[in-house]
N, C-alpha and C positions, 0 to 999 in steps of 0.2 A: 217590413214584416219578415223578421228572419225565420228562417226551421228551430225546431224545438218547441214549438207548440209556445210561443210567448209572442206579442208583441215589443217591439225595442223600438226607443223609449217605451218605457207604460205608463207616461204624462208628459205632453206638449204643452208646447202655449203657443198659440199665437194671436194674429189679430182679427179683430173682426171681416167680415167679405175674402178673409181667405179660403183657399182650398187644399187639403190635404189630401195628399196623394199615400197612398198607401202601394208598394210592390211586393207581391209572392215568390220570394226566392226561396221557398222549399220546395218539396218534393211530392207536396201534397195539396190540395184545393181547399183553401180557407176564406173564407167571407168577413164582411165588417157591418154589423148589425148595431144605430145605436140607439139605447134604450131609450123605450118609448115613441120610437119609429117604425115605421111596419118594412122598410124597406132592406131589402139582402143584399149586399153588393158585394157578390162571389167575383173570388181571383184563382184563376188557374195556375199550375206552375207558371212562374215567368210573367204574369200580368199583373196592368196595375188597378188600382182602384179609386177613385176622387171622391169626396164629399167635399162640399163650400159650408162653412159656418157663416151665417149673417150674423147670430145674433152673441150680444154676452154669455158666457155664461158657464157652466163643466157639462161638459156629456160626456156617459159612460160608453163606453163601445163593444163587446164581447164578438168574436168569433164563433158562429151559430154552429156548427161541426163538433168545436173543441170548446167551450164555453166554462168546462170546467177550470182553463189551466189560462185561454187565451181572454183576457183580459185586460181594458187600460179605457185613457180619460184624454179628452184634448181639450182647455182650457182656453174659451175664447174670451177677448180682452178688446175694450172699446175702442181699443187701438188710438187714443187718444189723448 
């Protein structure tokens, strides 16, 4: 999660039961919100953030602060 109001990549892939760690190296407090979940999961400067994908599938993810600009997908895969 670099500065500049972007996520880097803005499309992953990985496998199913992983967990994606997201870290806030800006200078700013940005979250990871993903669509159609109710959950927030705020990163201060310097912290990190985890979600686990179980299932198949693409979920979207926006930055609930900066939603206009911070945007992206992580594509999970049967792993198999």
């Amino acid at each position: 999660m670099p500065s500049s109001y972007r996520f880097e990549p803005s499309s992953i892939q990985v496998a199913a039961g992983a967990t994606v760690v997201w870290t806030n190296t800006d200078n700013f407090t940005h979250s990871v919100q993903v669509q159609d979940q109710s959950d927030v999961h705020v990163a201060q400067p310097g912290e990190p953030v985890q979600i686990t994908f179980d299932q198949p599938g693409t979920y979207a993810y926006v930055c609930t602060f900066h939603s206009q600009n911070m945007h992206a997908t992580v594509v999970v895969t049967s792993g198999g």
